[in-house]
N, CA, C and O atoms as CSV, one atom per row, in Angstrom:
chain,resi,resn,atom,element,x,y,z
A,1,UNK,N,N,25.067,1.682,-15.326
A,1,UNK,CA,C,24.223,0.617,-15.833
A,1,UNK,C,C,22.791,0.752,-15.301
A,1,UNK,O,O,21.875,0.894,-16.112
A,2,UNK,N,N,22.558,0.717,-14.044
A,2,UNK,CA,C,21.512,1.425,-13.527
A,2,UNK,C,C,20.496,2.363,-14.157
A,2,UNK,O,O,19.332,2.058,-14.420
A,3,UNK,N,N,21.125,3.645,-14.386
A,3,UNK,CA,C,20.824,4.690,-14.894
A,3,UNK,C,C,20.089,4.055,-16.513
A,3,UNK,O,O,18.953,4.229,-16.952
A,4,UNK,N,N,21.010,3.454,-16.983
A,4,UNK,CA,C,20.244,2.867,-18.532
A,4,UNK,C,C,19.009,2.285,-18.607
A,4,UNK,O,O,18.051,2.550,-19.333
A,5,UNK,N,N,19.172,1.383,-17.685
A,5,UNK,CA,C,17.734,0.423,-17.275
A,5,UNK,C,C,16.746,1.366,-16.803
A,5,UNK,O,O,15.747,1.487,-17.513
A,6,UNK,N,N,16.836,2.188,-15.550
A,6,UNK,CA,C,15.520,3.385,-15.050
A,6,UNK,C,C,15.367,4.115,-16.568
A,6,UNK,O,O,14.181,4.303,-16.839
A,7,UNK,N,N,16.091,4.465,-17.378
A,7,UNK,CA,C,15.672,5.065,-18.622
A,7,UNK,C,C,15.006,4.466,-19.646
A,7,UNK,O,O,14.030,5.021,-20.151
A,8,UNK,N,N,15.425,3.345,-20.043
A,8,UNK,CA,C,14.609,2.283,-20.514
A,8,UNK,C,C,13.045,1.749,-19.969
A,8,UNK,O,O,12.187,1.405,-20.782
A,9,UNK,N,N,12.801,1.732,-18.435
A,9,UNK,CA,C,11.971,1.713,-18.496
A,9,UNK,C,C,11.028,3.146,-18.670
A,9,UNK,O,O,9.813,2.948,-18.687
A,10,UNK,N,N,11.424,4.359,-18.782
A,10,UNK,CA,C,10.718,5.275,-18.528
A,10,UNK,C,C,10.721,4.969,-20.173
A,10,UNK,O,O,9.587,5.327,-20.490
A,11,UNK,N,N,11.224,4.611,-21.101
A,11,UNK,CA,C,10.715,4.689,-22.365
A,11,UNK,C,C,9.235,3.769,-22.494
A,11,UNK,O,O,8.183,4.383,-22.669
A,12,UNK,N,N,9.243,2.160,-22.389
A,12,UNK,CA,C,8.284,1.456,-22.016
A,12,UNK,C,C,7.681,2.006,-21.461
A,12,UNK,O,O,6.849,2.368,-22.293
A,13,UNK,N,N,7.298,2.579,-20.204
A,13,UNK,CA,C,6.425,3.058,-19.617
A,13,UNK,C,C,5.537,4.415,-20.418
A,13,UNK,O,O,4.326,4.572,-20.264
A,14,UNK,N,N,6.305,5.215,-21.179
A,14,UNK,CA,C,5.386,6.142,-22.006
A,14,UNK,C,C,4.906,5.885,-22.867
A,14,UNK,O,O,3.953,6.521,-23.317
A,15,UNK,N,N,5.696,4.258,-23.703
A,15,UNK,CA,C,5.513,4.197,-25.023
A,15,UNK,C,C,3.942,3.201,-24.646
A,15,UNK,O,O,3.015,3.481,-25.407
A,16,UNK,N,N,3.701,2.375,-23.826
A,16,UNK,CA,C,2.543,1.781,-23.140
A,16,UNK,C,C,1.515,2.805,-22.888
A,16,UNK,O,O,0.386,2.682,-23.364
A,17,UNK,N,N,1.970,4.152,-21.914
A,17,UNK,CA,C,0.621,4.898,-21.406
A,17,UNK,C,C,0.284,5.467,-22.840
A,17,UNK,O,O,-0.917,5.410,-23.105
A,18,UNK,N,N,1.328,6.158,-24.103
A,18,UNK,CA,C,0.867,6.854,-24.684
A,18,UNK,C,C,-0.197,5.668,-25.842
A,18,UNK,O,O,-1.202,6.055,-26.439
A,19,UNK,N,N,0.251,4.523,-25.896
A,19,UNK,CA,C,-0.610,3.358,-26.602
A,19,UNK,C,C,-1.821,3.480,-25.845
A,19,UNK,O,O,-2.626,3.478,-26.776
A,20,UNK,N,N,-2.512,3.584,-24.806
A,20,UNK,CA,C,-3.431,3.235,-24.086
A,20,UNK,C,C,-4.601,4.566,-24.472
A,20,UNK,O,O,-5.832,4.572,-24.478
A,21,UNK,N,N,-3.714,5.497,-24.736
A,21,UNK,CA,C,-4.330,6.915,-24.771
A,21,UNK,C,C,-4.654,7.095,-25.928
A,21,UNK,O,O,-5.527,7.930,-26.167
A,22,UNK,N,N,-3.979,6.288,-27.085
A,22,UNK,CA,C,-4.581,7.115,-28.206
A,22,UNK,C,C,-3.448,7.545,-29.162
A,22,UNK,O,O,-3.567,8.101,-30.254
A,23,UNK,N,N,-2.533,7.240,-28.638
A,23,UNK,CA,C,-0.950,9.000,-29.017
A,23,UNK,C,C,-0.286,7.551,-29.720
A,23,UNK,O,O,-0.707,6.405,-29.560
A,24,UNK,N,N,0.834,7.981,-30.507
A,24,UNK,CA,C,1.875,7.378,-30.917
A,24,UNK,C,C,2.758,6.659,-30.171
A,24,UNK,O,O,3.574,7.272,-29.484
A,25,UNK,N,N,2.740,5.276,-30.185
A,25,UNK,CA,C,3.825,4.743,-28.949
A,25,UNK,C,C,5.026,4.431,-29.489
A,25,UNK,O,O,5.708,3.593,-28.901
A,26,UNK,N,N,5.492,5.006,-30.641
A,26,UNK,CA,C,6.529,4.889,-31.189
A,26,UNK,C,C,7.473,6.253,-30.795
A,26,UNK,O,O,8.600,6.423,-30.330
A,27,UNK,N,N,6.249,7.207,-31.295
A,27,UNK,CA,C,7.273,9.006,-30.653
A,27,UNK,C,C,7.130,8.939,-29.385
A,27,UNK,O,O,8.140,9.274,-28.766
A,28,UNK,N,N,5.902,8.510,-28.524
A,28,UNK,CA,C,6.759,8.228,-27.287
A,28,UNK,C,C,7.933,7.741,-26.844
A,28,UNK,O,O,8.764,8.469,-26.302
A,29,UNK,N,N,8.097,6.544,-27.025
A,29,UNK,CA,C,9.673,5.381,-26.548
A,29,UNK,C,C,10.595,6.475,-27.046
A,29,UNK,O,O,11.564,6.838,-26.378
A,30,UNK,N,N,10.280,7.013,-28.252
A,30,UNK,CA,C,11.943,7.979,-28.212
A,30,UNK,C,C,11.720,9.156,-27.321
A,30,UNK,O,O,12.769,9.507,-26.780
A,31,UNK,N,N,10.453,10.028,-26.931
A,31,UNK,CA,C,10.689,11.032,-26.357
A,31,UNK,C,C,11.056,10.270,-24.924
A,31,UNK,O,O,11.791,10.822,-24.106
A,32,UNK,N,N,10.601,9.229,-24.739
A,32,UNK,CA,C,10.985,8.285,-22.895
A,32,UNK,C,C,12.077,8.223,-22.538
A,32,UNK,O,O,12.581,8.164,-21.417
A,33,UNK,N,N,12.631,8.242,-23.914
A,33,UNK,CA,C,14.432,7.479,-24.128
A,33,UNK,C,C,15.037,8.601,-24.244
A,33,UNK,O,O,16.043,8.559,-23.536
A,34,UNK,N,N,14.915,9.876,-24.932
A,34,UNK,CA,C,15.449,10.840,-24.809
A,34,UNK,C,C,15.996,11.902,-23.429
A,34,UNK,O,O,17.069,12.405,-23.097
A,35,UNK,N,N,13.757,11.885,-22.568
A,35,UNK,CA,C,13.988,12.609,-21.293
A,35,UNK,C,C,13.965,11.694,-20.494
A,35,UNK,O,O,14.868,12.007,-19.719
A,36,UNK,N,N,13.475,10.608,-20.088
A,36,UNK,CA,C,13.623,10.197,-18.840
A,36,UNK,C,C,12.031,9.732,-18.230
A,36,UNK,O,O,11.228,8.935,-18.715
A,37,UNK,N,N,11.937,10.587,-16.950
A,37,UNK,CA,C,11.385,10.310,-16.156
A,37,UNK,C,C,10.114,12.036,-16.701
A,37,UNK,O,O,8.916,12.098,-16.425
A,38,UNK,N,N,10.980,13.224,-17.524
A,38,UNK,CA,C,10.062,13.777,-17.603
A,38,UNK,C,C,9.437,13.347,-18.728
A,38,UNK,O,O,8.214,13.477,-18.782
A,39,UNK,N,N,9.874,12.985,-19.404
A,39,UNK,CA,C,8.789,12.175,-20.555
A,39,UNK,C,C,7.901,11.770,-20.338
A,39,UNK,O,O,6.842,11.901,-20.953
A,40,UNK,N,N,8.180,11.018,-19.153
A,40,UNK,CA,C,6.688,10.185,-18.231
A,40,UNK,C,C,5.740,10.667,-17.653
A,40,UNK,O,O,4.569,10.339,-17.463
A,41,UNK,N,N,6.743,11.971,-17.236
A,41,UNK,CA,C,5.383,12.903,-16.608
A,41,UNK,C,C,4.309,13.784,-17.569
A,41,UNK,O,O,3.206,14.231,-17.254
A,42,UNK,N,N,5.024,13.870,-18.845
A,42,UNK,CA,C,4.103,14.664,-19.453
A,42,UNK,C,C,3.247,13.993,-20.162
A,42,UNK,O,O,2.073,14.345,-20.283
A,43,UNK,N,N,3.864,12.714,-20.829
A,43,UNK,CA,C,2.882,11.583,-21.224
A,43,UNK,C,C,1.619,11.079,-20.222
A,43,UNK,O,O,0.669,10.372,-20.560
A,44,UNK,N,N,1.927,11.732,-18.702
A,44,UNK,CA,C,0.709,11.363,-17.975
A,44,UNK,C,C,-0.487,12.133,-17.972
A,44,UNK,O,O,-1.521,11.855,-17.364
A,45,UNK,N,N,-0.262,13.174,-18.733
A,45,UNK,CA,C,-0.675,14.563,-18.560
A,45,UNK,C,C,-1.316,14.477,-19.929
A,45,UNK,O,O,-2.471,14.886,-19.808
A,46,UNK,N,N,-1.079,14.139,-21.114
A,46,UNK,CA,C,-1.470,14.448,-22.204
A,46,UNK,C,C,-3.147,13.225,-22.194
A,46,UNK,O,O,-3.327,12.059,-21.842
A,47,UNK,N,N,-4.209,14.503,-22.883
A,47,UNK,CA,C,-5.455,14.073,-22.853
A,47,UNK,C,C,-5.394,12.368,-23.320
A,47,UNK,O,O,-4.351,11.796,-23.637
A,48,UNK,N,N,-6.825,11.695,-23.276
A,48,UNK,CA,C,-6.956,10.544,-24.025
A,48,UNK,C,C,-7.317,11.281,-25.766
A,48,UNK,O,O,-8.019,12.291,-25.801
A,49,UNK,N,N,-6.768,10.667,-27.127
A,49,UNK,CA,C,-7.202,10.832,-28.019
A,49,UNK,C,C,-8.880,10.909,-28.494
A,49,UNK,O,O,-9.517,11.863,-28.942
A,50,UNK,N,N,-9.226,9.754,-28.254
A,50,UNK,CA,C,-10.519,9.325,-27.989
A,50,UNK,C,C,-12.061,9.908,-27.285
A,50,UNK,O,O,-13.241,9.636,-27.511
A,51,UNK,N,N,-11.426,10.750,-26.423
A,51,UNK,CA,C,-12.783,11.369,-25.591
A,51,UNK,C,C,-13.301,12.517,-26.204
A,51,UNK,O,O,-14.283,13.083,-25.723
């Protein structure tokens, strides 16, 4: 149960940074929900759209 919730939020959490950036926060939440925690990391990594 645990495990569901830390995954869930790593979806929220990409589907938010990748909204902030510019990117799709829809293909984020599934790539969040798919990997995890690396989802998050690469969503931290990907440029702003905008600059």
């Amino acid at each position: 149960m645990i495990t569901l919730i830390i995954w869930l939020i790593c979806a929220v959490a990409c589907s938010t940074i990748a909204n902030n950036k510019g990117q799709n926060p829809i293909l984020w939440f599934l790539i969040g929900l798919l990997f995890g925690i690396f989802g998050l990391g690469v969503v931290l990594f990907i440029p702003n759209k905008y600059d």
